[in-house]
mmJSON file of the N, C-alpha and C atoms, coordinates in Angstrom:
{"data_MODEL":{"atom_site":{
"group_PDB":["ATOM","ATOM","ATOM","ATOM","ATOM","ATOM","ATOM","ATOM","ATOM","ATOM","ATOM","ATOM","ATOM","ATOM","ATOM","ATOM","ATOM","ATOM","ATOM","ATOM","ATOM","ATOM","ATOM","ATOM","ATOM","ATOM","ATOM","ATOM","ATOM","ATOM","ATOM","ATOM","ATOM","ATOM","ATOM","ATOM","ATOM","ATOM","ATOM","ATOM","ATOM","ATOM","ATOM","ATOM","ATOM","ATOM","ATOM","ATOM","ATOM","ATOM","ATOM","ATOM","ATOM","ATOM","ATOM","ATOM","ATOM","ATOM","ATOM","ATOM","ATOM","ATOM","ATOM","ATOM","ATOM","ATOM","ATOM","ATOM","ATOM","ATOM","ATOM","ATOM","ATOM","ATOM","ATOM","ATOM","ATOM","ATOM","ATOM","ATOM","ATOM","ATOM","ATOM","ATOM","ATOM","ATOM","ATOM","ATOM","ATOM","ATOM","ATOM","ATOM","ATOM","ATOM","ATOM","ATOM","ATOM","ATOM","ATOM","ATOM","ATOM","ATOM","ATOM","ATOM","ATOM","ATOM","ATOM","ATOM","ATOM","ATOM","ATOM","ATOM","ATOM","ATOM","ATOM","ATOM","ATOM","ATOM","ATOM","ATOM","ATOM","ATOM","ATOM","ATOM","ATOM","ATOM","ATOM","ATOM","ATOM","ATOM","ATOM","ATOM","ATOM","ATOM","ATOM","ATOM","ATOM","ATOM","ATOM","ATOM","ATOM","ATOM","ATOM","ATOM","ATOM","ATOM","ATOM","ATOM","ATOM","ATOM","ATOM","ATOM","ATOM","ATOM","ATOM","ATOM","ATOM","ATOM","ATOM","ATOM","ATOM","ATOM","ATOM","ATOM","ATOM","ATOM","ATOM","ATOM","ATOM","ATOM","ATOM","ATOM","ATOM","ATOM"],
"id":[1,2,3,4,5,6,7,8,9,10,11,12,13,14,15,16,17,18,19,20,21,22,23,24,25,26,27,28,29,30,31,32,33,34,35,36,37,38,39,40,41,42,43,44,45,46,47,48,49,50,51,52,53,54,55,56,57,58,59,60,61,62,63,64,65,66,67,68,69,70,71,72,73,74,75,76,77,78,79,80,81,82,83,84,85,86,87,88,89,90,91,92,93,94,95,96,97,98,99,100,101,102,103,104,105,106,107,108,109,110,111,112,113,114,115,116,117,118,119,120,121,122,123,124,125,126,127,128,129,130,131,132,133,134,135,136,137,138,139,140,141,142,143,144,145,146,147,148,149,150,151,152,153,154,155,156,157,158,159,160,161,162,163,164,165,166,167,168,169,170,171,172,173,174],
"type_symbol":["N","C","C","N","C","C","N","C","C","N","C","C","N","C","C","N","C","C","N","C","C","N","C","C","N","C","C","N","C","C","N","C","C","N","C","C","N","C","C","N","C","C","N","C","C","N","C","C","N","C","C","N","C","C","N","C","C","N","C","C","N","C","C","N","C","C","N","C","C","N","C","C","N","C","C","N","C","C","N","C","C","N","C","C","N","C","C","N","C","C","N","C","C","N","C","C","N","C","C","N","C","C","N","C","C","N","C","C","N","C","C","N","C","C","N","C","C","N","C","C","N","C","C","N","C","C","N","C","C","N","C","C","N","C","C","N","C","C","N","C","C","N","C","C","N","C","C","N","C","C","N","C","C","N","C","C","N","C","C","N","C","C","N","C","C","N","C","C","N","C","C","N","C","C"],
"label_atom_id":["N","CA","C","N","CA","C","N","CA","C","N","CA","C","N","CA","C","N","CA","C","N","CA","C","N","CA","C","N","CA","C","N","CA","C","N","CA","C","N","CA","C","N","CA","C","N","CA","C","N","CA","C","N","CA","C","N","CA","C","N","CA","C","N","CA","C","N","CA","C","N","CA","C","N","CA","C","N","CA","C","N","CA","C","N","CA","C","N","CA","C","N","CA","C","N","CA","C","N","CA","C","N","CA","C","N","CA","C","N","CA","C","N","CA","C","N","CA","C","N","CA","C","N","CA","C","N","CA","C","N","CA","C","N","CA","C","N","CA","C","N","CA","C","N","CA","C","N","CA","C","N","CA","C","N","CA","C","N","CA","C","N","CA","C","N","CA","C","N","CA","C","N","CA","C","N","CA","C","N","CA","C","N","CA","C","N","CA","C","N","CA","C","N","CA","C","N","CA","C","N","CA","C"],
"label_alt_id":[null,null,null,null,null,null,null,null,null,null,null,null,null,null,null,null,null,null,null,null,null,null,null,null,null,null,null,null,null,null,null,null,null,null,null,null,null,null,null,null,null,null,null,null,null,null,null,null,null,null,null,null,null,null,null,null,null,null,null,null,null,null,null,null,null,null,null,null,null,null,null,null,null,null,null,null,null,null,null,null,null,null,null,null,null,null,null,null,null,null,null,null,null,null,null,null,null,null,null,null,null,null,null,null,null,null,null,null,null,null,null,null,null,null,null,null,null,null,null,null,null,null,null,null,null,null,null,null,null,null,null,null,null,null,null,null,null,null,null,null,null,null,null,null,null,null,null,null,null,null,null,null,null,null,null,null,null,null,null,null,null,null,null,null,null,null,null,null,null,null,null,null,null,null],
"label_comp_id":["UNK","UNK","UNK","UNK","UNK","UNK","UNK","UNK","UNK","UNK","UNK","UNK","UNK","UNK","UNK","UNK","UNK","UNK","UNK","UNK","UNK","UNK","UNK","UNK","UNK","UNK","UNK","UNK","UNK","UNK","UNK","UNK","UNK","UNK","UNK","UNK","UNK","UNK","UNK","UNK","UNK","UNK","UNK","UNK","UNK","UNK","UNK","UNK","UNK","UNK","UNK","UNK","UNK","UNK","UNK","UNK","UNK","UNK","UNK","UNK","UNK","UNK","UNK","UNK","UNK","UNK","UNK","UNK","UNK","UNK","UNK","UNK","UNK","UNK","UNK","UNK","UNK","UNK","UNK","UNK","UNK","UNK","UNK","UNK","UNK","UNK","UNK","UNK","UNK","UNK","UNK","UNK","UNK","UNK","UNK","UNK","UNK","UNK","UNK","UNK","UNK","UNK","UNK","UNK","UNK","UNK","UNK","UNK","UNK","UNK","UNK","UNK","UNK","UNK","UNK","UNK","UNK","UNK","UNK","UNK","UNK","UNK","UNK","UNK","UNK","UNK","UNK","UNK","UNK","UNK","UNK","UNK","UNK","UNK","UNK","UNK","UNK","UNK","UNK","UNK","UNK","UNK","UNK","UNK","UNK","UNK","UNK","UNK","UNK","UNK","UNK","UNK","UNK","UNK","UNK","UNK","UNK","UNK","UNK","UNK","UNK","UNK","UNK","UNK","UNK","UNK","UNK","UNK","UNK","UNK","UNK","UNK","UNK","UNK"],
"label_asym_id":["A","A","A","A","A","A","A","A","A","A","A","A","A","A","A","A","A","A","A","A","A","A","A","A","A","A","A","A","A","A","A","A","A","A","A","A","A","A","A","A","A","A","A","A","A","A","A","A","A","A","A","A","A","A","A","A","A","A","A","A","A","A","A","A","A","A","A","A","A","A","A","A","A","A","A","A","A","A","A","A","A","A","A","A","A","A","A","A","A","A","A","A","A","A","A","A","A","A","A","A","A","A","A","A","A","A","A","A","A","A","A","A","A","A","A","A","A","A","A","A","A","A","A","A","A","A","A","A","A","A","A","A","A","A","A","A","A","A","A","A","A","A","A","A","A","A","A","A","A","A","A","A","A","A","A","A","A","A","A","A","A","A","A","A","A","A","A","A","A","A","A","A","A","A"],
"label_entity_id":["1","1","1","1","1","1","1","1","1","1","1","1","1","1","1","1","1","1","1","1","1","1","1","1","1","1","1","1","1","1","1","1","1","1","1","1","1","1","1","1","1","1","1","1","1","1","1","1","1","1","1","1","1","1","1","1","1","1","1","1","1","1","1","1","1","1","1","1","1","1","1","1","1","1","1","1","1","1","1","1","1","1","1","1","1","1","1","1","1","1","1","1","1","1","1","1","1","1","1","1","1","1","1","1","1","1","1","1","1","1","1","1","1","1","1","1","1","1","1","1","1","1","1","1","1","1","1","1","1","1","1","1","1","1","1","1","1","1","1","1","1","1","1","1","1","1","1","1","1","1","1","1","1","1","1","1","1","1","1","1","1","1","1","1","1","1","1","1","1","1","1","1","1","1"],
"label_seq_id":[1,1,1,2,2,2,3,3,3,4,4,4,5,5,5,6,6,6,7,7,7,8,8,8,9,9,9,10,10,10,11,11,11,12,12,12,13,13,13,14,14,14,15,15,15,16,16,16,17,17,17,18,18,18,19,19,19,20,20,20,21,21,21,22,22,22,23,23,23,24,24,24,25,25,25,26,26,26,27,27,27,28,28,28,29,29,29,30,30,30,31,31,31,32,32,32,33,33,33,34,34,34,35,35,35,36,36,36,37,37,37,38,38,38,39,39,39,40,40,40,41,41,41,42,42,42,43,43,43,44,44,44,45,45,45,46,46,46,47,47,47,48,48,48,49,49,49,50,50,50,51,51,51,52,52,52,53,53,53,54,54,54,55,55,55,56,56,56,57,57,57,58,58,58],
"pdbx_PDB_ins_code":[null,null,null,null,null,null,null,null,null,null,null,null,null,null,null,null,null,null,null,null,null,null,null,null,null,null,null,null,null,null,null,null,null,null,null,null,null,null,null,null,null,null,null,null,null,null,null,null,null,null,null,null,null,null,null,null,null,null,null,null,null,null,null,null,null,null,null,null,null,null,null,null,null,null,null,null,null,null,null,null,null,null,null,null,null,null,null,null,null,null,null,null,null,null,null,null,null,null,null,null,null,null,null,null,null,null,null,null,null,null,null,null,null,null,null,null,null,null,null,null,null,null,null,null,null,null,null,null,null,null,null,null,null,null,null,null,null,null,null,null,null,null,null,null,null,null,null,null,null,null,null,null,null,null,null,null,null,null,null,null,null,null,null,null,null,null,null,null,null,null,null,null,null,null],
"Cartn_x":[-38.978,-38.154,-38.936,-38.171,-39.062,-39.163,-39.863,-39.665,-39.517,-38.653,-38.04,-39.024,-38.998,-40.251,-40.615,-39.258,-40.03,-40.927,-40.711,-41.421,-42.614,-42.601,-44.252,-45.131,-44.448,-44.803,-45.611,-44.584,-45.665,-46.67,-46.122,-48.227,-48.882,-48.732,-49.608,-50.526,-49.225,-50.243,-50.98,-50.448,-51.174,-52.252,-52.446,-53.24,-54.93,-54.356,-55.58,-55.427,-54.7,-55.217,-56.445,-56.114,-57.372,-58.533,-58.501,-60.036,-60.529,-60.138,-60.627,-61.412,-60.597,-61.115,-62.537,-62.484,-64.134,-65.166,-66.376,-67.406,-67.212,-67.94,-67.352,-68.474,-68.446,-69.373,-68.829,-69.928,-69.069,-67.66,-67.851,-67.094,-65.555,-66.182,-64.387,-63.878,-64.399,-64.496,-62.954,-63.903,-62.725,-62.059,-61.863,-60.332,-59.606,-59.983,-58.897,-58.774,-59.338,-59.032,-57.725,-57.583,-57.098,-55.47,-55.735,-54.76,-53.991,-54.451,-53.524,-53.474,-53.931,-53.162,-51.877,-51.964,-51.058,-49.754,-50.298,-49.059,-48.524,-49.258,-48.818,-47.638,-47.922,-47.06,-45.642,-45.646,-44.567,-43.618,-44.502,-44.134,-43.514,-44.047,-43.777,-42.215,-42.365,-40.667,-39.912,-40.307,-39.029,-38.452,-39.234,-38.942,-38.099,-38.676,-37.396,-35.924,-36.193,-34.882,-33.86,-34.42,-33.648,-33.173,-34.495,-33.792,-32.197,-32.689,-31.675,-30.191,-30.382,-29.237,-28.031,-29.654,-28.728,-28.174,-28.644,-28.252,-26.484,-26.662,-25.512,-24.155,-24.504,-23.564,-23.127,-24.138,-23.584,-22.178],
"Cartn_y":[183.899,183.183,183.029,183.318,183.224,181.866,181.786,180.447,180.171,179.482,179.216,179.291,179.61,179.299,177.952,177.345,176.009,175.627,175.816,175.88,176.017,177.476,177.962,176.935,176.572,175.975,175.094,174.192,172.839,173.115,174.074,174.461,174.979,175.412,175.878,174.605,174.07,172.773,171.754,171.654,171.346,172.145,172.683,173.908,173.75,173.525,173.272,172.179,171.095,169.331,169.289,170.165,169.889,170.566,171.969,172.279,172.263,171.342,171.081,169.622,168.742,167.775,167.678,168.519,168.95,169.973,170.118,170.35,171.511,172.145,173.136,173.557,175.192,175.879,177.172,178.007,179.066,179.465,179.727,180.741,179.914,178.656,177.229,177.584,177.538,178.039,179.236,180.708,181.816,181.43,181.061,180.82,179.413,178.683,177.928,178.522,179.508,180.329,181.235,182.412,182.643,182.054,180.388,180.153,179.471,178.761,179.13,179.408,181.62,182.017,182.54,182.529,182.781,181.345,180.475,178.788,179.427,180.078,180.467,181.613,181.897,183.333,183.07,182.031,181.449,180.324,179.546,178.933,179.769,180.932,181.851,182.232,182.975,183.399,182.16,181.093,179.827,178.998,179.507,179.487,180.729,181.813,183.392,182.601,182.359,182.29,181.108,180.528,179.193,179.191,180.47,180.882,181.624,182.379,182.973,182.289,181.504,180.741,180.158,179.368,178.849,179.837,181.241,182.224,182.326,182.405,183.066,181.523,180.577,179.411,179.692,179.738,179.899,180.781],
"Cartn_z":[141.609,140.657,139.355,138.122,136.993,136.583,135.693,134.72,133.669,132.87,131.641,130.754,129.509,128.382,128.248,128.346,128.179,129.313,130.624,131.537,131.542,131.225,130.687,129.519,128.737,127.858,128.756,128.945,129.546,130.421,131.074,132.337,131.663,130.397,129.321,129.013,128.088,127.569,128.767,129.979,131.113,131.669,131.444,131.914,130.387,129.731,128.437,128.074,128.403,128.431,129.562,131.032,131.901,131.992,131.395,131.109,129.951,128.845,127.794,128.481,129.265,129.5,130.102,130.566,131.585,130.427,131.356,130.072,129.793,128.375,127.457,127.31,128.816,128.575,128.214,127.689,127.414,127.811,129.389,130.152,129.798,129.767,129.893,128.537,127.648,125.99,126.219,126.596,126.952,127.789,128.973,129.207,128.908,127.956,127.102,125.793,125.121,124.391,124.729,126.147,126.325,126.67,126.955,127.089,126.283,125.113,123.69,123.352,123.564,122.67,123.621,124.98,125.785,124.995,125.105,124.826,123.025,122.221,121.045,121.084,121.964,122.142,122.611,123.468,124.091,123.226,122.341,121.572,120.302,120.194,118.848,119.276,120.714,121.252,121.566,121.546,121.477,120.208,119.206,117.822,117.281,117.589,117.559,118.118,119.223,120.052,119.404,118.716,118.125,116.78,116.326,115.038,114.817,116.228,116.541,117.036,117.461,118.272,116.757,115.878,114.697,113.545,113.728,112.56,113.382,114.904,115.675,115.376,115.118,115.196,113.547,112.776,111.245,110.506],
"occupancy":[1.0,1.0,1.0,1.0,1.0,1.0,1.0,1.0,1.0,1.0,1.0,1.0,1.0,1.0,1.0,1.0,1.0,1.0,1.0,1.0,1.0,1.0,1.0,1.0,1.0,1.0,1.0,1.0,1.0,1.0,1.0,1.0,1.0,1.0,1.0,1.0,1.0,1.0,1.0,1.0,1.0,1.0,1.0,1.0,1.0,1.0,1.0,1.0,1.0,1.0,1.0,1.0,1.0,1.0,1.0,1.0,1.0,1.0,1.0,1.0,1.0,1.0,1.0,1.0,1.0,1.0,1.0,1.0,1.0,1.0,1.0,1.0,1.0,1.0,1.0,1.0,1.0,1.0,1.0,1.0,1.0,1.0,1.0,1.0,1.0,1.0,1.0,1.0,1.0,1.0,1.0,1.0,1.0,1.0,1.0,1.0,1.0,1.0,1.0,1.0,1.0,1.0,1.0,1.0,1.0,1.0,1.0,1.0,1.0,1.0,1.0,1.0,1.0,1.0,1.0,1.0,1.0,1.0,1.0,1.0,1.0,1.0,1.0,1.0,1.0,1.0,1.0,1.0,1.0,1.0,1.0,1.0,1.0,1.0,1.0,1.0,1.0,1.0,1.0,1.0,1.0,1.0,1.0,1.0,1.0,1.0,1.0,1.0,1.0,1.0,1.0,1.0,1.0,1.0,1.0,1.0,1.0,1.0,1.0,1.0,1.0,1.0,1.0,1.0,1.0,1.0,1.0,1.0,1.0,1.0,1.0,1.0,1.0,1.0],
"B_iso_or_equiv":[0.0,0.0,0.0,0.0,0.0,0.0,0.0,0.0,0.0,0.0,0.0,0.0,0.0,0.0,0.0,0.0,0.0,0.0,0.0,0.0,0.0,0.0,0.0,0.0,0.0,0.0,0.0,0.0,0.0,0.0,0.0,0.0,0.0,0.0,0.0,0.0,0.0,0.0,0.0,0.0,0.0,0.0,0.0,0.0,0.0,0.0,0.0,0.0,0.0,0.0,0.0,0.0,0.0,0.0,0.0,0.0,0.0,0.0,0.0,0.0,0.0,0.0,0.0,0.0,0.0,0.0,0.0,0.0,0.0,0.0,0.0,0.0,0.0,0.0,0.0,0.0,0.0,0.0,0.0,0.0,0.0,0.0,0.0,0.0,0.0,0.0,0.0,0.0,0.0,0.0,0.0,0.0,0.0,0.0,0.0,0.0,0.0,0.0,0.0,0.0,0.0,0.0,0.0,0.0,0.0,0.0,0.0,0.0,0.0,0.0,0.0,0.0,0.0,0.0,0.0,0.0,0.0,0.0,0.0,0.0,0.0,0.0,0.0,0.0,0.0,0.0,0.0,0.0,0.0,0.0,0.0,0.0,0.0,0.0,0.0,0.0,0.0,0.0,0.0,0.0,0.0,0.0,0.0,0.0,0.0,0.0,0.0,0.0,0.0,0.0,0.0,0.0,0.0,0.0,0.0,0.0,0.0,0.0,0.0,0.0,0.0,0.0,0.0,0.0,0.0,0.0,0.0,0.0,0.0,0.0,0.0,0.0,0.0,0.0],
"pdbx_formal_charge":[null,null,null,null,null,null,null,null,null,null,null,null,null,null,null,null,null,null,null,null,null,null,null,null,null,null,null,null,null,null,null,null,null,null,null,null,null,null,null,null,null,null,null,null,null,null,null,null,null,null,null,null,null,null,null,null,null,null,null,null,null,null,null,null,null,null,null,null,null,null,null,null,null,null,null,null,null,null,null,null,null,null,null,null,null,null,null,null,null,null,null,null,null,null,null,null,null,null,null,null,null,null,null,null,null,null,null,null,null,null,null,null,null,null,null,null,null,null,null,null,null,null,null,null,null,null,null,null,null,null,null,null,null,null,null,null,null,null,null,null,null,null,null,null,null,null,null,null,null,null,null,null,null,null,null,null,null,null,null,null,null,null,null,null,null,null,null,null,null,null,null,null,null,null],
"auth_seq_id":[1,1,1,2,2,2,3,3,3,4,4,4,5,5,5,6,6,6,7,7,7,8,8,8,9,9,9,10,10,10,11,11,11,12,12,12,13,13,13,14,14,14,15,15,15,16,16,16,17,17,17,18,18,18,19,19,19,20,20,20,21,21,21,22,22,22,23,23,23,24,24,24,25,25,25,26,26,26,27,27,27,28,28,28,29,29,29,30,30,30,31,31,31,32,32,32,33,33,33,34,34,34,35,35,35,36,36,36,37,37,37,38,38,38,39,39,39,40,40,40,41,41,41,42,42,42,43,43,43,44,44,44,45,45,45,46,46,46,47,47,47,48,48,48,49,49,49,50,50,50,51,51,51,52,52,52,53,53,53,54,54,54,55,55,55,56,56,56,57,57,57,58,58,58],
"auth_comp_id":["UNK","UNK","UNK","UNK","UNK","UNK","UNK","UNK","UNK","UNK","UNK","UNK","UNK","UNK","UNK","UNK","UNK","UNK","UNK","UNK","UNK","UNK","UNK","UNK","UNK","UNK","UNK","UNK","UNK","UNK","UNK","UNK","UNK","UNK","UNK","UNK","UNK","UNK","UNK","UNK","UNK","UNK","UNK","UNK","UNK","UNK","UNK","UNK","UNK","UNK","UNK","UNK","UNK","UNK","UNK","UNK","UNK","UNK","UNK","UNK","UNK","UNK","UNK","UNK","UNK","UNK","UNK","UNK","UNK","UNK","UNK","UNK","UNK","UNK","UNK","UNK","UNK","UNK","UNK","UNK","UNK","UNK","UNK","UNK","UNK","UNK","UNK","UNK","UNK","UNK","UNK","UNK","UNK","UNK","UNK","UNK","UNK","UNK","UNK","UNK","UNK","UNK","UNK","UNK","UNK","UNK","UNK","UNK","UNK","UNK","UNK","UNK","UNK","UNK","UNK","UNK","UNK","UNK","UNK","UNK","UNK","UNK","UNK","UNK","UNK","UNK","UNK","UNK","UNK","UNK","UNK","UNK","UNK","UNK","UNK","UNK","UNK","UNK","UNK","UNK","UNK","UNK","UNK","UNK","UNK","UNK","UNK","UNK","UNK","UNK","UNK","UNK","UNK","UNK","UNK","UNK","UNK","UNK","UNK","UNK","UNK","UNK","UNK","UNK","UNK","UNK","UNK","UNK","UNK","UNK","UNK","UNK","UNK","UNK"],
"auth_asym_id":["A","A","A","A","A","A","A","A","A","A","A","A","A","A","A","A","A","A","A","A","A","A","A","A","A","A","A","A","A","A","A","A","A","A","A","A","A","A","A","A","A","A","A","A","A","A","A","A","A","A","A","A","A","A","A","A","A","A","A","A","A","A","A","A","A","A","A","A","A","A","A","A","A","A","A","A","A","A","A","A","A","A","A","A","A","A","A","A","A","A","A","A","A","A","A","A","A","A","A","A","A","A","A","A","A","A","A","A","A","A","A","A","A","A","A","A","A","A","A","A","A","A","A","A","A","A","A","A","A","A","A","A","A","A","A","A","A","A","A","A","A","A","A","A","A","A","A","A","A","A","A","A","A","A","A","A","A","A","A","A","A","A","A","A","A","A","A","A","A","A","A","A","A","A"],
"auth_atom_id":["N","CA","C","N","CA","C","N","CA","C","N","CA","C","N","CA","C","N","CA","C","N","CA","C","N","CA","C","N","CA","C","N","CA","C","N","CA","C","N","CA","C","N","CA","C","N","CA","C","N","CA","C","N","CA","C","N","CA","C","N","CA","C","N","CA","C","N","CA","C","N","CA","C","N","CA","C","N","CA","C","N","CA","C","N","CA","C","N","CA","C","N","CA","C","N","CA","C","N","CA","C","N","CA","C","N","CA","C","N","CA","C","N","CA","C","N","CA","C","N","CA","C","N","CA","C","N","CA","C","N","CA","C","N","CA","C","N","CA","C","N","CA","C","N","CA","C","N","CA","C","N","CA","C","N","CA","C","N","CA","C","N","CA","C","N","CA","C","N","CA","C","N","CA","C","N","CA","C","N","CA","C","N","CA","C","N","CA","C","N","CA","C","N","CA","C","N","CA","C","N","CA","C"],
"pdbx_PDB_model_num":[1,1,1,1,1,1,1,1,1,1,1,1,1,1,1,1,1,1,1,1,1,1,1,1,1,1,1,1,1,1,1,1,1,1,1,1,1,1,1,1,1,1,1,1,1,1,1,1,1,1,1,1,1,1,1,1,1,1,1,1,1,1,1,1,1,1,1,1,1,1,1,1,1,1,1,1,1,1,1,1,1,1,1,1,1,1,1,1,1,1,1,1,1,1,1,1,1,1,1,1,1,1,1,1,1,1,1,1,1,1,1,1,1,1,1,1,1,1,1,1,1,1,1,1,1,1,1,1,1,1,1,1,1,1,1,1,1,1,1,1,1,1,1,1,1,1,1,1,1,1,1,1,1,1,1,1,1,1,1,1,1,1,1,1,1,1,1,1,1,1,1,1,1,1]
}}}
């Protein structure tokens, strides 16, 4: 079963509220790197999609 963007969204930002919270060694560094730019990407296509929604109502 997939999951909604918004979905993703939030285990995103859950996902880098909790290893930011813990110590910041390198390796934690790259994968909370990796994972906003993964939460940017998702956030970028839920801004498309809304642009889109309000061009389609106009």
């Amino acid at each position: 079963m997939s999951r909604t963007l918004e979905e993703d969204k939030a285990i995103l930002q859950k996902k880098i509220r909790e290893a930011t919270a813990h110590n910041a060694t390198p390796e934690n560094q790259q994968q909370v790197r990796t994972l906003r730019k993964r939460l940017k990407r998702v956030q970028r296509k839920l801004r498309s999609i809304e642009r889109q929604r309000s061009r389609a109502s106009t």
